[in-house]
Structures are given as structure tokens and as C-alpha cells.
C-alpha positions in Angstrom: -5.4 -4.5 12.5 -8.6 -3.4 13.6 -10.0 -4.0 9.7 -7.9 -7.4 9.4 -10.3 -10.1 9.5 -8.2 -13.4 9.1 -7.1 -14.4 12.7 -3.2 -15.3 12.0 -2.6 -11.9 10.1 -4.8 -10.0 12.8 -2.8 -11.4 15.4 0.8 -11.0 13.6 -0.3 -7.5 13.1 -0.9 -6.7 17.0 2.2 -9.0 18.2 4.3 -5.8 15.8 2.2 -2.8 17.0 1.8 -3.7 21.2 4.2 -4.5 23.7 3.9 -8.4 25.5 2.1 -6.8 28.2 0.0 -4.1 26.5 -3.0 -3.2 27.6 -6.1 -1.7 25.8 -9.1 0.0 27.5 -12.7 0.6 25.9 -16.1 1.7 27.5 -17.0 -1.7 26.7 -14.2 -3.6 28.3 -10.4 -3.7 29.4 -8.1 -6.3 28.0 -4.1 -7.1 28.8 -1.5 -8.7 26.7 -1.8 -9.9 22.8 -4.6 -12.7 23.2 -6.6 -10.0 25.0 -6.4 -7.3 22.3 -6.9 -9.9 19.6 -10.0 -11.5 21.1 -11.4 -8.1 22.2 -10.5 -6.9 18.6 -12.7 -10.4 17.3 -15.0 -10.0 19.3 -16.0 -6.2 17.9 -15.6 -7.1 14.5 -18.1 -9.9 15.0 -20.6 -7.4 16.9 -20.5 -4.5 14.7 -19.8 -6.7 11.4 -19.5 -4.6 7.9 -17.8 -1.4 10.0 -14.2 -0.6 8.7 -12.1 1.8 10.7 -10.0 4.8 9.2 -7.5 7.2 10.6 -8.5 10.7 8.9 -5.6 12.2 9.8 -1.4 11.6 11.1 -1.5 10.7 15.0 -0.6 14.0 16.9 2.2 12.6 19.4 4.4 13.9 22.2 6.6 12.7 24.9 5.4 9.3 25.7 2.1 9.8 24.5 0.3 9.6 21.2 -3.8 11.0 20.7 -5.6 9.7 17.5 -8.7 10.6 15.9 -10.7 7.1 13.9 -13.8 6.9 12.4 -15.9 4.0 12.4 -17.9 3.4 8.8 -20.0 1.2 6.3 -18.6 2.7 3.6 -17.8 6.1 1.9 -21.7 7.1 1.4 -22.8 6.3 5.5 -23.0 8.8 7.9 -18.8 8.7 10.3 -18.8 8.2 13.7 -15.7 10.1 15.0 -14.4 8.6 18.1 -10.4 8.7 19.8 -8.2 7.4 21.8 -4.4 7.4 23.4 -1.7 5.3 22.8 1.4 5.3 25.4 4.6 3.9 23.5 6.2 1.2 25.9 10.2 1.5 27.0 11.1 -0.9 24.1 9.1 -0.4 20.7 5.4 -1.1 20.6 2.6 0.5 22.4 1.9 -0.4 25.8 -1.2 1.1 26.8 -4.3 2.1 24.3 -7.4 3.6 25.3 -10.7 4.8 23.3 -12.1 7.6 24.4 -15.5 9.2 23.5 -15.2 12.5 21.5 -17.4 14.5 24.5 -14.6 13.3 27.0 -11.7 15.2 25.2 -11.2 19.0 26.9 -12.1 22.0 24.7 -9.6 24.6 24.8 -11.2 28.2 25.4 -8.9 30.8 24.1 -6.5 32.7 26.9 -7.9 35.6 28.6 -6.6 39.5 27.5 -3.6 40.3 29.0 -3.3 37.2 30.1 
């Protein structure tokens, strides 16, 4: 959805993916229900026009929760952001709850002490 330029398919695609009263969360703004992900969505395509978005890998999930890795590009030979975020599956299907989150935010695991 987030590559999907034409705003009829854009918005069919969100009204399958997030629940009626999804929200989505991003250091540059918060947003509630399918009109507000779609014109957020619009509104960072036109800003950062000529990025496409990829998933480089299967979203890792568990209990109510999924965590995704994306990258943000201009095509195969510029340099990939990596960025991610969480998605919290509603009661009904759909997501209810998405949130970007910058890479430096997610916790680094140190290994378990000896003996421990």
C-alpha cells in the first residue's frame, strides 16, 4: 500500500489490511482510522516522491503482536535506509495499531551471563 500511488487502490488496499479504527504512529505524526492512514500515507509519498518501500524479510510475529523490518529506496543501485516498526493485529482481522520505529530505538540483546 505504502508503494500504491493511485488513491482508490491505495485506499482499498488499507480498508483490507487495518481495522475501522486503526491507528498508525510515526515520528512525524499520529493518524486514526482509514482516511487518516491514507492521507498520512499521500502525504509521504508526495514528500519523499521516487522512494519505494520493501520488506527484506517475513514479519517475525507473536501473540498479538507483529515487528517488521522495511527499507526505504530509489532503486536497487541507492544506498537502503532500514527502518521498523509494530503492527498489533485487532480482535477481528486487520491490524489495529502500527507504529514506525527508528532502528537505534529497538533493544540489543547482550548474551546471558555464565552460569546464568
Amino acid at each position: 500500500m505504502w508503494n500504491e500511488t493511485r488513491d482508490e487502490r491505495r485506499s482499498a488496499l488499507i480498508a483490507e489490511m487495518f481495522t475501522p479504527e486503526a491507528t498508525y504512529t510515526d515520528p512525524l505524526g499520529a493518524v486514526h482510522g482509514h482516511e487518516g492512514i491514507d492521507g498520512f500515507i499521500a502525504g509521504a509519498q508526495a514528500q519523499f516522491a521516487g522512494l519505494s518501500f520493501s520488506l527484506p524479510a517475513a514479519p517475525d510475529a507473536h501473540h498479538d503482536l507483529a515487528r517488521f523490518q522495511w527499507h526505504p529506496s530509489r532503486g536497487p543501485n541507492h544506498p537502503r535506509a532500514t527502518r521498523a516498526g509494530l503492527a498489533k493485529p485487532g480482535a477481528a482481522t486487520g491490524i489495529r495499531r502500527a507504529e514506525r520505529l527508528e532502528p537505534e530505538a529497538l533493544p540489543t540483546l547482550s548474551p546471558a551471563p555464565r552460569g546464568a
